[in-house]
TORFI-50446 format. One record per atom (N, C-alpha, C, CB): residue in one letter; x, y, z. Coordinates in pm, whole numbers, padded with zeros to 5 digits, always signed. Glycine has a CB too. Layout:
BEGIN
aXYZ...
# end
This chain:
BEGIN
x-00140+14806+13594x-00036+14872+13513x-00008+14789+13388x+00095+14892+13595x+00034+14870+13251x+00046+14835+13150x+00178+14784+13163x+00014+14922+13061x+00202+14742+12997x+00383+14744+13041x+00437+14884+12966x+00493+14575+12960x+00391+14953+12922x+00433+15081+12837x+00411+15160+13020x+00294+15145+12653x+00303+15169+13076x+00336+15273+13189x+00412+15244+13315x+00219+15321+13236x+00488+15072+13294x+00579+15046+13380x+00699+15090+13308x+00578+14909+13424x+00723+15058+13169x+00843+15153+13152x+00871+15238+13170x+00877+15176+13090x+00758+15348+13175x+00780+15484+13193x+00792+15585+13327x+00690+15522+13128x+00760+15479+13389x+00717+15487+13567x+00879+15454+13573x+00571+15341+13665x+00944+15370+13525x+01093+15294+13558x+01197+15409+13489x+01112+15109+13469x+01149+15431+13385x+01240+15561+13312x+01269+15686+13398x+01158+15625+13180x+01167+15698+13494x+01121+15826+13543x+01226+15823+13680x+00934+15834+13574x+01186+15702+13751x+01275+15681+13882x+01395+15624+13837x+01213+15585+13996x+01463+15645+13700x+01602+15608+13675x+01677+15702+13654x+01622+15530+13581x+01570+15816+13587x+01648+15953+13513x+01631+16076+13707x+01493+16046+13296x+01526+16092+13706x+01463+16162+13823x+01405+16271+13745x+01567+16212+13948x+01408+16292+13627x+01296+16369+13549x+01239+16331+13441x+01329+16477+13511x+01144+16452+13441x+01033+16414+13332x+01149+16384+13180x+00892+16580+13306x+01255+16521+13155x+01297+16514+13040x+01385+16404+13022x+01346+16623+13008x+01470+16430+13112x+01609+16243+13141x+01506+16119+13052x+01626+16149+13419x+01364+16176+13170x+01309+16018+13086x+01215+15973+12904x+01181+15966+13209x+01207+16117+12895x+01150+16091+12738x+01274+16134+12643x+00998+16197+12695x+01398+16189+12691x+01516+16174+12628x+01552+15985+12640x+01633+16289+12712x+01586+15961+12750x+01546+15812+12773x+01504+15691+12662x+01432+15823+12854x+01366+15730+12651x+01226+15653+12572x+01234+15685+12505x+01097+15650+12585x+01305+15800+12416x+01296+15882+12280x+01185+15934+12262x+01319+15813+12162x+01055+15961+12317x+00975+16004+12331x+00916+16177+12383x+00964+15915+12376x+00814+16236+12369x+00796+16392+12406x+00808+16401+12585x+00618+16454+12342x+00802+16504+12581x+00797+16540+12771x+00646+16533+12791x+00864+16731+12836x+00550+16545+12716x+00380+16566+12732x+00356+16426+12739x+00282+16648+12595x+00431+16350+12641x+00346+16260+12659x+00411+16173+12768x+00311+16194+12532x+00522+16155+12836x+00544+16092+12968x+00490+16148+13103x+00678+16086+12982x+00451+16294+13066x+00393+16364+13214x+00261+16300+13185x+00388+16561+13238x+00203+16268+13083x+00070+16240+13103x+00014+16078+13114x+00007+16309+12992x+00097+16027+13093x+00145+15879+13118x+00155+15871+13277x+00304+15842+13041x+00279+15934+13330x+00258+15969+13485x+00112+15966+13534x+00312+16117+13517x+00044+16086+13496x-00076+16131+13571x-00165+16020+13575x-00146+16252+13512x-00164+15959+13428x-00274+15888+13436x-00242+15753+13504x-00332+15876+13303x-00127+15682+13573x-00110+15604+13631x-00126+15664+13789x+00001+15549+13580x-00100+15724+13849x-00155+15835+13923x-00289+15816+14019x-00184+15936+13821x-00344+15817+13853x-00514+15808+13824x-00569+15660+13877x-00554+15821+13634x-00551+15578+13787x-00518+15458+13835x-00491+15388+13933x-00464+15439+13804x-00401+15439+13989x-00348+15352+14123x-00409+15463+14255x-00132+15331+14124x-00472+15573+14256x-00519+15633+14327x-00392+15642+14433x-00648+15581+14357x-00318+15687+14376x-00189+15690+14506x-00106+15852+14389x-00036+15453+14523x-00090+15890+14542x+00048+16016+14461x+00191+15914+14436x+00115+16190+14614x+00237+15945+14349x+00366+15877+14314x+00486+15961+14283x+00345+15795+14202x+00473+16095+14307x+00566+16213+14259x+00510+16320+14342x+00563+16251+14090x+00604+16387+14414x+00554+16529+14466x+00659+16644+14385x+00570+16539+14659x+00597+16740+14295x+00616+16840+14247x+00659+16966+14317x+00529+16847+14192x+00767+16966+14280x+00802+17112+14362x+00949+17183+14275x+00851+17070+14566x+00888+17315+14263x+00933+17429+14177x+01041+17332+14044x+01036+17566+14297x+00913+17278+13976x+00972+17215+13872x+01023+17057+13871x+01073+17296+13850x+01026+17028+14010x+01095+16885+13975x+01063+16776+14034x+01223+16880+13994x+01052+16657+14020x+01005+16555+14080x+01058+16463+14186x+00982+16498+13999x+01023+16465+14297x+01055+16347+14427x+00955+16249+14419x+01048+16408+14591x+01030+16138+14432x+00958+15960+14470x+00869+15998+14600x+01107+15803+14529x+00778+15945+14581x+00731+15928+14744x+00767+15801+14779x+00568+15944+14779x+00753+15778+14891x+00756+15625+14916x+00713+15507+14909x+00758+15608+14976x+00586+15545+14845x+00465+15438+14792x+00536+15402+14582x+00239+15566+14806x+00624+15515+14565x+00658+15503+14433x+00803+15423+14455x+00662+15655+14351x+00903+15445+14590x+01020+15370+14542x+00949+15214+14617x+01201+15443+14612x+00869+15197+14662x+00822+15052+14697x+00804+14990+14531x+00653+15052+14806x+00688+15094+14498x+00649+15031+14366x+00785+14984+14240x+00544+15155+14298x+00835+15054+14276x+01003+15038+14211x+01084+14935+14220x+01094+15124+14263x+01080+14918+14365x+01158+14793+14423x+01123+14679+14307x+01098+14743+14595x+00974+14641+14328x+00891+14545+14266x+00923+14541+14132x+00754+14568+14282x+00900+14640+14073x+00906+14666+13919x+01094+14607+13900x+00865+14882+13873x+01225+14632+13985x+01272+14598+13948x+01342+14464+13978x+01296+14675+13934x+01256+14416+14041x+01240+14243+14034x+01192+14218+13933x+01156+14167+14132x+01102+14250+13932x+01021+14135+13747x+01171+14157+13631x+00791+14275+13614x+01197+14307+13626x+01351+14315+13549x+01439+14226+13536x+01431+14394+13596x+01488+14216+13657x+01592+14109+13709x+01558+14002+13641x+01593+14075+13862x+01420+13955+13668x+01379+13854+13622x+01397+13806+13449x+01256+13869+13668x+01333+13962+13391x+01344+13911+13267x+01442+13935+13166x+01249+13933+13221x+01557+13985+13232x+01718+13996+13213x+01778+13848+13244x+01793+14118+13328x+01745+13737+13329x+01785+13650+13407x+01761+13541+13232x+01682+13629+13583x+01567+13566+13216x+01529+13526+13138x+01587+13542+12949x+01424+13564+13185x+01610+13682+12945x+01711+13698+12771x+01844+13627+12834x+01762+13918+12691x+01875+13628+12918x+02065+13571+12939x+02046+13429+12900x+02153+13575+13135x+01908+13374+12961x+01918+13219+12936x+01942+13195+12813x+01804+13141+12969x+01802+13240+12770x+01762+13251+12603x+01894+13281+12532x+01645+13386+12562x+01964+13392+12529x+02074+13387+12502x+02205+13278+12486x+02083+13453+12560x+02220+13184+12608x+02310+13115+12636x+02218+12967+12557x+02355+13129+12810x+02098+12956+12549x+02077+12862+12443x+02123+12778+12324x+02027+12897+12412x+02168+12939+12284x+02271+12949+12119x+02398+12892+12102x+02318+13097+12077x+02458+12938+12252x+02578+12904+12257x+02601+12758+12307x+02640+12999+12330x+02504+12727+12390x+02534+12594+12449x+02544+12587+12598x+02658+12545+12395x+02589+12761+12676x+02584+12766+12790x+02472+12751+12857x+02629+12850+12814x+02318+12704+12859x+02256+12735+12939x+02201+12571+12971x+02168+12855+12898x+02265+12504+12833x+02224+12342+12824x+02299+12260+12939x+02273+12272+12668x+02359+12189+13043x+02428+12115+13091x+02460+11985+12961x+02357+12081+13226x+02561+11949+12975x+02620+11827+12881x+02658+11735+12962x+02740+11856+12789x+02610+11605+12921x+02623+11480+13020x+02720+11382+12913x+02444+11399+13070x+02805+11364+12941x+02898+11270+12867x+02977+11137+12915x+02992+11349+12828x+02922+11011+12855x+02988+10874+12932x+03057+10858+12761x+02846+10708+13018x+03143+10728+12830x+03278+10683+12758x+03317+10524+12789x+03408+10784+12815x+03343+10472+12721x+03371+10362+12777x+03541+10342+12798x+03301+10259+12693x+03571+10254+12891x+03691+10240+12950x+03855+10309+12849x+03685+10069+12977x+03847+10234+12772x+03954+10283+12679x+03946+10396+12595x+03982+10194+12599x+03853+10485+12605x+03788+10609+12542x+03814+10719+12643x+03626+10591+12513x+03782+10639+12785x+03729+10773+12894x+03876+10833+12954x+03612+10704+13057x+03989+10755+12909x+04122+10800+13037x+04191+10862+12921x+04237+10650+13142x+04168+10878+12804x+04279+10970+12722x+04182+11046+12607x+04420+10860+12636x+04123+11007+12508x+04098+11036+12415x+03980+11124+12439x+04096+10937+12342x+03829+11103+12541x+03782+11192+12559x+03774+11299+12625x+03737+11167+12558x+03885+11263+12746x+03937+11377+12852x+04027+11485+12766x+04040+11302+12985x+04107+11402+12643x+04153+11522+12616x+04079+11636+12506x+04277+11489+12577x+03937+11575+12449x+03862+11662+12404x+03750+11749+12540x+03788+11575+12287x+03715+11663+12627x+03654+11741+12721x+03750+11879+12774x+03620+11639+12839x+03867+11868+12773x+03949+11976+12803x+03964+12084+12682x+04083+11918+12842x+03944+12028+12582x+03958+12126+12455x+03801+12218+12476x+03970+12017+12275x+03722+12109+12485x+03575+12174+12472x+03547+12305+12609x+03445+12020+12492x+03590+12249+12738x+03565+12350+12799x+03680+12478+12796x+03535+12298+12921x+03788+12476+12710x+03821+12585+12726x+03773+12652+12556x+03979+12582+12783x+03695+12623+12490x+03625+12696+12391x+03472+12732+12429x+03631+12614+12265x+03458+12628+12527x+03306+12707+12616x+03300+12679+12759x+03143+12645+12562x+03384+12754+12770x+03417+12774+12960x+03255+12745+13039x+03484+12995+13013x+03158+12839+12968x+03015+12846+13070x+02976+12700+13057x+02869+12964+13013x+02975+12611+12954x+02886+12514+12955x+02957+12416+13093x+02874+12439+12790x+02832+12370+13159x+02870+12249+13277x+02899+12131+13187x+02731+12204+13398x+02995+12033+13241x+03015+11939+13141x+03056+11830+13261x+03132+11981+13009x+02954+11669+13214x+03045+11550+13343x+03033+11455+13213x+02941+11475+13546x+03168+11387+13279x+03164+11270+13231x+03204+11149+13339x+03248+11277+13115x+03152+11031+13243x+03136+10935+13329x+03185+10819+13283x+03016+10922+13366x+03268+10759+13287x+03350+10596+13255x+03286+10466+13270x+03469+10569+13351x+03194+10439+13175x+03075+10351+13189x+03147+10198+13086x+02903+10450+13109x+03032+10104+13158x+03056+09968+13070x+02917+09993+12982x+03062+09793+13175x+02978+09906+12880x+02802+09922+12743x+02703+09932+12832x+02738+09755+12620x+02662+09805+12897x+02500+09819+12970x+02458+09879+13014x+02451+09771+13041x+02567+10042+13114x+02541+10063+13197x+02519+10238+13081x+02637+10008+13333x+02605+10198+12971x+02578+10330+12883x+02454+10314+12801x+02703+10363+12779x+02434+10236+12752x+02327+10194+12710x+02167+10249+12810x+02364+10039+12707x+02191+10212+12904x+02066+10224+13026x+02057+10353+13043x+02090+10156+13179x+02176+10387+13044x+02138+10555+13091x+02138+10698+12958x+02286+10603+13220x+02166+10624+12829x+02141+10706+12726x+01974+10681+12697x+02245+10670+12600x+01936+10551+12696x+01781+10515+12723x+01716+10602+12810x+01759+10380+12783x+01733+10616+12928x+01665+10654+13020x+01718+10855+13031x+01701+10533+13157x+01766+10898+12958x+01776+11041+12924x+01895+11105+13056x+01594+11117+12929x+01992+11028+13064x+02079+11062+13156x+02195+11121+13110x+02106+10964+13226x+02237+11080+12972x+02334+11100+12905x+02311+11194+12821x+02376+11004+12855x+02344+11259+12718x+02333+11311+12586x+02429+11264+12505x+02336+11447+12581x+02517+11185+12542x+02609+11153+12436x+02715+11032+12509x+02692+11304+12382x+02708+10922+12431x+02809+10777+12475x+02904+10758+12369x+02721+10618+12488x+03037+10791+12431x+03126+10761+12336x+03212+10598+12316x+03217+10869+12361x+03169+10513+12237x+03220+10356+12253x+03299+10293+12143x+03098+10260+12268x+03407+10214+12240x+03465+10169+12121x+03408+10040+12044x+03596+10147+12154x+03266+09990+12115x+03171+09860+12086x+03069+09923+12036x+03123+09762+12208x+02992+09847+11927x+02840+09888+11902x+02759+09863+12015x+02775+09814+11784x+02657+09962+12016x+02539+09938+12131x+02426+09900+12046x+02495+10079+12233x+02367+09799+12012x+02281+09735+11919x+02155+09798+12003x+02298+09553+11899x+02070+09880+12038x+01972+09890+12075x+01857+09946+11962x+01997+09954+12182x+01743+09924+11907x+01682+10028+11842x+01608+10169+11886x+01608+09966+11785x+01614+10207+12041x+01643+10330+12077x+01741+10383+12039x+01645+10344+12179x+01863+10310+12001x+01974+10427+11998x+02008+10446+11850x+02119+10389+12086x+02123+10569+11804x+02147+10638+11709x+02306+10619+11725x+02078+10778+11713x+02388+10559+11625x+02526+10503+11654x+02545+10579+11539x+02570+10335+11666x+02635+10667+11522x+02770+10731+11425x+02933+10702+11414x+02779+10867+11460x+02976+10656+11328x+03095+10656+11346x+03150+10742+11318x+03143+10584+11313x+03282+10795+11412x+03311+10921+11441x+03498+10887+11396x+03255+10972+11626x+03525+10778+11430x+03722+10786+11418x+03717+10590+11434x+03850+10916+11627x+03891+10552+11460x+03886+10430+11450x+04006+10428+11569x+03903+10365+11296x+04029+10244+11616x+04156+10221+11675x+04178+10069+11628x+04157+10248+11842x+04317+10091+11650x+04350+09977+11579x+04490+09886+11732x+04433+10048+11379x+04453+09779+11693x+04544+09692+11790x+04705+09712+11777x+04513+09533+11761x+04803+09708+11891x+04937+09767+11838x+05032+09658+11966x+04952+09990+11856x+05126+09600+11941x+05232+09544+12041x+05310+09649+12172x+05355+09489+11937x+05275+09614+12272x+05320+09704+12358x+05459+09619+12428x+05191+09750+12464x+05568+09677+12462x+05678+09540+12483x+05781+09654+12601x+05793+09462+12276x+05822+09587+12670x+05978+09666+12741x+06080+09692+12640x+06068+09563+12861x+06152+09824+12667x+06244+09814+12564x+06363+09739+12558x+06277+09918+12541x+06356+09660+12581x+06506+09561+12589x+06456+09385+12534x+06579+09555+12807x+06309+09426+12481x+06256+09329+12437x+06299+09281+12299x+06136+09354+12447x+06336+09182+12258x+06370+09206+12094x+06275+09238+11969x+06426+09087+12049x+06196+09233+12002x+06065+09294+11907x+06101+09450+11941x+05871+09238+11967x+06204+09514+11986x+06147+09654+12037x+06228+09689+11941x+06158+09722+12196x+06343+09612+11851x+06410+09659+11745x+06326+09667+11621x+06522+09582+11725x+06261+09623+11582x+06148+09619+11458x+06064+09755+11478x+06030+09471+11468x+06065+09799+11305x+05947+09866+11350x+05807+09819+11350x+05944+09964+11288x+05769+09762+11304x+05657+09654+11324x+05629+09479+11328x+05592+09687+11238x+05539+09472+11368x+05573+09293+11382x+05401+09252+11327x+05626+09216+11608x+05448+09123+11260x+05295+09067+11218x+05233+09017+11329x+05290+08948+11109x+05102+08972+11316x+05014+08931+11426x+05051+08805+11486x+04878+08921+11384x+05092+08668+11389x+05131+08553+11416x+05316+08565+11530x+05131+08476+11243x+05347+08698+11561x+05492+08701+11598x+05424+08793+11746x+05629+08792+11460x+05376+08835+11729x+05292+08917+11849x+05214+08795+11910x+05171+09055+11786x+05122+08695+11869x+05076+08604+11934x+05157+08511+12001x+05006+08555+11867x+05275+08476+11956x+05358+08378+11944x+05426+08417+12098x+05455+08380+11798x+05454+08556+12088x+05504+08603+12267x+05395+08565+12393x+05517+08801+12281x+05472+08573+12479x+05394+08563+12601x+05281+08687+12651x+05502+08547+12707x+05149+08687+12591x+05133+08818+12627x+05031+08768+12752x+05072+08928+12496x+05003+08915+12777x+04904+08930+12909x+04750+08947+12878x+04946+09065+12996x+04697+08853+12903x+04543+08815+12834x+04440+08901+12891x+04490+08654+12865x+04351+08911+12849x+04227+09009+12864x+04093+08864+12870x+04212+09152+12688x+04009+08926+12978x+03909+08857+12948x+03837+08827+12852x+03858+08878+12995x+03754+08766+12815x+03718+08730+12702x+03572+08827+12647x+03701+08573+12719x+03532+08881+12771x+03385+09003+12755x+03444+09121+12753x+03262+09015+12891x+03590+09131+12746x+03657+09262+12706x+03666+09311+12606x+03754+09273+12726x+03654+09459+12550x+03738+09459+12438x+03806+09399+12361x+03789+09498+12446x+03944+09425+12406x+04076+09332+12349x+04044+09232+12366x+04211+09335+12404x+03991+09132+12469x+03970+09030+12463x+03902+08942+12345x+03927+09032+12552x+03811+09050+12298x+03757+08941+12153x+03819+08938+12008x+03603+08978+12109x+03879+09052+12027x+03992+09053+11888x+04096+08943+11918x+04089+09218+11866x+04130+08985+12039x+04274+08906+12014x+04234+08729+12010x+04401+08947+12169x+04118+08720+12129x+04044+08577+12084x+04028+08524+11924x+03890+08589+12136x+03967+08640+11877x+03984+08548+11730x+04054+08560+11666x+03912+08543+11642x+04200+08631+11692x+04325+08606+11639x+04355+08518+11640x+04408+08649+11666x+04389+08420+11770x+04454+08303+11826x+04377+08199+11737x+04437+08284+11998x+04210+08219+11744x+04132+08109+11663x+04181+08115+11495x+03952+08143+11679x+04233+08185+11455x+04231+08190+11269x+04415+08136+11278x+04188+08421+11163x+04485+08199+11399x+04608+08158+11317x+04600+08011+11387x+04769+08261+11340x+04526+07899+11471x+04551+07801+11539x+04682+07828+11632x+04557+07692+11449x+04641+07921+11725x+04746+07940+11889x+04638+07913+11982x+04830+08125+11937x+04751+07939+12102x+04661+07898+12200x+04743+08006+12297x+04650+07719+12242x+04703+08122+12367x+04720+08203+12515x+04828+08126+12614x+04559+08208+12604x+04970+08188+12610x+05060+08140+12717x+05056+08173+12816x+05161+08150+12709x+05021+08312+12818x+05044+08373+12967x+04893+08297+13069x+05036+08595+12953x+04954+08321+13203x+04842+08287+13305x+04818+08438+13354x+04890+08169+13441x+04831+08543+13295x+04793+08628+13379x+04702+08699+13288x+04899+08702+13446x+04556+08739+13324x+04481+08796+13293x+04427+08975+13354x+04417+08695+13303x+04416+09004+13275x+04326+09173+13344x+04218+09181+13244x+04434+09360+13336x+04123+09281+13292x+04037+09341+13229x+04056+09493+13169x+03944+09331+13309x+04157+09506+13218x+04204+09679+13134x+04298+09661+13110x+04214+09828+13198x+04328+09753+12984x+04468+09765+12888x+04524+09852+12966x+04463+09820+12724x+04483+09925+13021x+04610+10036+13174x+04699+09877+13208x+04470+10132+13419x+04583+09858+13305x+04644+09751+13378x+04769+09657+13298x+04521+09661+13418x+04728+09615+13166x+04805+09536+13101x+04962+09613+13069x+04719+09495+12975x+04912+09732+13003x+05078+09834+13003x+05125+09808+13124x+05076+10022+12990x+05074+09854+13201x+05197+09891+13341x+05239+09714+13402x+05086+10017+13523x+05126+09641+13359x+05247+09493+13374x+05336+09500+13300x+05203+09346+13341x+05371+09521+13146x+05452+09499+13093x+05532+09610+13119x+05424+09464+12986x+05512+09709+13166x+05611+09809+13245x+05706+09763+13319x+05551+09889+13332x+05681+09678+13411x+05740+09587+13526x+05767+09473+13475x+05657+09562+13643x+05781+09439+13365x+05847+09318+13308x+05769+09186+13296x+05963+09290+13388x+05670+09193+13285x+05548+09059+13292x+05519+09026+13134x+05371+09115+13380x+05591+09065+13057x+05573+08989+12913x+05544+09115+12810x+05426+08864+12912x+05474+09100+12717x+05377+09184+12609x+05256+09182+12635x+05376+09141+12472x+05206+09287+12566x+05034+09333+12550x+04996+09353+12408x+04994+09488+12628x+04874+09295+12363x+04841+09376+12258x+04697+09434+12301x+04844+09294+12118x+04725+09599+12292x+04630+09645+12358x+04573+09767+12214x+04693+09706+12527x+04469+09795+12266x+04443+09937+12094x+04537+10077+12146x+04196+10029+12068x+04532+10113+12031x+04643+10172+12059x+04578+10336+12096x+04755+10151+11926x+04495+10359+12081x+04425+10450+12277x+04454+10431+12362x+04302+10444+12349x+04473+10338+12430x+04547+10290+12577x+04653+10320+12569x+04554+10153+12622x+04758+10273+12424x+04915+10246+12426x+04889+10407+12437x+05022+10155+12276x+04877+10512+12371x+04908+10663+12387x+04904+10691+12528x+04806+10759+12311x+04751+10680+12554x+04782+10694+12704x+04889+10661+12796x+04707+10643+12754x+04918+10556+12764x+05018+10490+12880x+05179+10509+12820x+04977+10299+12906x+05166+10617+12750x+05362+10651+12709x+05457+10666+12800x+05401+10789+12639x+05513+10576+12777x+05621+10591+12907x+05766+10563+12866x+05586+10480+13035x+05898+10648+12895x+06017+10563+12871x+06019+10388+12876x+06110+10615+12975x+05950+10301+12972x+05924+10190+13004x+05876+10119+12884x+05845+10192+13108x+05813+10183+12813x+05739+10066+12732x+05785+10120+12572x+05537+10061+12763x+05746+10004+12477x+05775+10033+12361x+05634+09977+12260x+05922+09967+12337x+05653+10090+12201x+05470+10047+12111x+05507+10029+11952x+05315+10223+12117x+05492+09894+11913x+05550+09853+11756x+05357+09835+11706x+05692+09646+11745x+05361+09907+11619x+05203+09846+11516x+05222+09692+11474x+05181+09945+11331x+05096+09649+11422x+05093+09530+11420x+05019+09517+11246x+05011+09472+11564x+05155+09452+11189x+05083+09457+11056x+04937+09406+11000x+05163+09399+10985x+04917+09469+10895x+04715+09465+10889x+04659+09399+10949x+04635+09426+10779x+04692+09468+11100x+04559+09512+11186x+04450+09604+11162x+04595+09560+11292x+04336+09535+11172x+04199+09601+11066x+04160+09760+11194x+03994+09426+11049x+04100+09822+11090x+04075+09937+11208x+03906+09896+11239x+04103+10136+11139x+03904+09925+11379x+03809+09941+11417x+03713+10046+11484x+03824+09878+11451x+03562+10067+11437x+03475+10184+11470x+03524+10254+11609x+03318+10132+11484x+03474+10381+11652x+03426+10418+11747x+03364+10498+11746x+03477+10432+11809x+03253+10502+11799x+03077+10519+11775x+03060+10632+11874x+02962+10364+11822x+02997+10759+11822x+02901+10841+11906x+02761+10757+11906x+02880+11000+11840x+02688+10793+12028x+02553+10711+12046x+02466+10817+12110x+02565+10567+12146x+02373+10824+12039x+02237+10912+12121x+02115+10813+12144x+02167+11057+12014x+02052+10907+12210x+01882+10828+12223x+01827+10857+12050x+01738+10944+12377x+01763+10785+12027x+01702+10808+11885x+01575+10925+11891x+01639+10650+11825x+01527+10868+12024x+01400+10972+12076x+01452+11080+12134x+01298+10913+12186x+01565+11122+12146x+01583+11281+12206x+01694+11375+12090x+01675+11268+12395x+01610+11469+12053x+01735+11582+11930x+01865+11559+11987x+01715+11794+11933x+01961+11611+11952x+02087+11654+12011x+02101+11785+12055x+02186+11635+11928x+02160+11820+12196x+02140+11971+12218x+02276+12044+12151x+02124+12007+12395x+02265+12171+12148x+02392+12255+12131x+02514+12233+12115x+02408+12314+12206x+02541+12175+12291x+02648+12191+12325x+02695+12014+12300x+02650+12271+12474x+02558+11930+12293x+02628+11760+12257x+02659+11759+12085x+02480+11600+12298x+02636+11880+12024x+02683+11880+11866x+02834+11974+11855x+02541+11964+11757x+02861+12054+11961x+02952+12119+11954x+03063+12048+12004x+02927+12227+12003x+03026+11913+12074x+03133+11821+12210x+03158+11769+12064x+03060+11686+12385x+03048+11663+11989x+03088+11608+11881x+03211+11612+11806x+03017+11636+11819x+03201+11770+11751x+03328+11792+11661x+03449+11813+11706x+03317+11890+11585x+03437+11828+11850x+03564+11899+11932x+03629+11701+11942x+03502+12020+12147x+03527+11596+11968x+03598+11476+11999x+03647+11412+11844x+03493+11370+12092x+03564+11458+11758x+03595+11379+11603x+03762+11488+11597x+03420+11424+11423x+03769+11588+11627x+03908+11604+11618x+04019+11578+11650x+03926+11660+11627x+03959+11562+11828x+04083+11517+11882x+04110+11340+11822x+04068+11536+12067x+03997+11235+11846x+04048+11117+11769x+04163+11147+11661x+03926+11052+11695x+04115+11242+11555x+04206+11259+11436x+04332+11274+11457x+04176+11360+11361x+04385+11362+11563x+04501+11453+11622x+04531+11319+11722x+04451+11634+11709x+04671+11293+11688x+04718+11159+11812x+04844+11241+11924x+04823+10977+11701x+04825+11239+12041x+04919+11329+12096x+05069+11268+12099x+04869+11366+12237x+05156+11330+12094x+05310+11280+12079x+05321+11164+12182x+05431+11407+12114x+05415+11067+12143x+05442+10997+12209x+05561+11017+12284x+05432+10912+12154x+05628+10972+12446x+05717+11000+12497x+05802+10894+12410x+05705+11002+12641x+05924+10930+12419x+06026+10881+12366x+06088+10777+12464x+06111+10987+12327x+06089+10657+12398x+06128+10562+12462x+06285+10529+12514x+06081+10479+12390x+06297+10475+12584x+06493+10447+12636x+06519+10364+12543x+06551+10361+12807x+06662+10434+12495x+06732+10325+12459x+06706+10170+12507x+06851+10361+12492x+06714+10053+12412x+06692+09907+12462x+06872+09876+12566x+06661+09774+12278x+06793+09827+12634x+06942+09750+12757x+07059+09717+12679x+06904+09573+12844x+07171+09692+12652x+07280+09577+12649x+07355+09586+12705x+07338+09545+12561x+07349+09424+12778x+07429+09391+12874x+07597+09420+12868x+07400+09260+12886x+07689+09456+12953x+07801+09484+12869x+07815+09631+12937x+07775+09472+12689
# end
């Protein structure tokens, strides 16, 4: 069978007549009855029994039918894909982030993105460099969002938005009356230190080195969460970027900027060796917006006085 006398074989057992089906096909009634016959001919099988004008399936024709409308299925299954190409639905999107990226700033574009493309599958994953690095290499990812360069020459780094370092304090702190404080008055407090292979940790390291300080606090973390919610509970100051400080808005805490504090990158990263698909150019603009867009901050308590 052709594919012109499977259409017409399919037209025929859709309409149940000759005319249904070249009204159908837009086509004459002669030339689908003779299309019929000669498949007929062909398959040496009756496929229609004629009687006073009209046509019945035999059973060798709704078998043949069945079949015929599997391959359909099939190549309906096949334009939907093709279709969803365009849009981005048929691509899966794999998306990592690194720590201070992944708990506010890209969750709240991953939420924007899937409700402007509900079909596309979308994961993300809260990775350290090496481990984003390895797996944008190795074709796991389509897209690493970081607030560090990934120096690899496989990869493709864009800068997309910035963050900048900001004083995080209790409100009953006296810095919580200022609206901003310089860096040498922010160092000068007791803050809560970051490792030194952290993030924050290397800014604020070579803060301490240019103004000649030295780190009071004994208490260290590796995440700026972690560091807010100490100073939530009264364990000193943080200077954390101020992605984290949004995230972590709370009546509890109070977030003063920190005068010229330099801004710093944050980098989309691809494989250099793989295009970008659809839906990792459509995530793109949905995250370069939200960076732009900073969500309200909760309003802080009044500071204490005793009295």
């Amino acid at each position: 069978m052709n594919l012109r006398q499977i259409e017409v074989f399919r037209a025929v057992m859709l309409t149940g007549t000759i005319t249904d089906a070249a009204r159908l096909l837009h086509v004459s009634q002669p030339g689908i009855s003779r299309l019929v016959r000669h498949l007929e001919a062909r398959l040496r099988t009756a496929l229609f029994e004629r009687r006073h004008g009209k046509l019945f399936a035999t059973p060798e024709a709704r078998a043949l039918h069945a079949e015929i409308e599997k391959v359909y299925r099939g190549v309906k299954h096949v334009q939907d894909f093709a279709a969803g190409l365009a849009s981005g639905a048929a691509t899966p999107l794999r998306i990592g982030a690194t720590q201070s990226l992944g708990l506010e700033v890209v969750p709240r574009a991953v939420a924007r993105f899937a409700a402007l493309h509900p079909a596309t599958r979308l994961s993300l994953e809260v990775l350290s460099l090496a481990q984003m690095s390895e797996q944008l290499l190795g074709e796991q990812l389509d897209l690493g969002v970081s607030a560090l360069p990934l120096d690899h020459p496989g990869l493709d780094m864009e800068t997309i938005g910035a963050w900048r370092m900001v004083l995080v304090l209790p409100p009953d702190h006296p810095l919580a009356a200022r609206r901003r404080v310089t860096v040498r008055e922010a160092l000068a407090e007791r803050l809560v230190s970051f490792g030194a292979d952290t993030l924050q940790g290397r800014v604020i390291a070579g803060w301490y080195a240019r103004h000649g300080l030295a780190p009071r606090s004994p208490v260290e973390v590796r995440s700026a969460h972690v560091a807010c919610a100490l100073v939530a509970h009264g364990a000193g100051a943080a200077l954390v970027d101020d992605l984290t400080a949004r995230a972590c808005a709370s009546p509890r805490l109070v977030v003063r900027p920190v005068s010229a504090s330099p801004a710093y990158p944050i980098h989309a990263v691809r494989s250099r060796h793989r295009p970008p698909s659809v839906p990792s150019r459509l995530f793109r603009d949905v995250l370069v917006a939200a960076l732009a867009t900073a969500p309200p901050r909760a309003r802080p308590a009044p500071p204490h006085r005793p009295g």
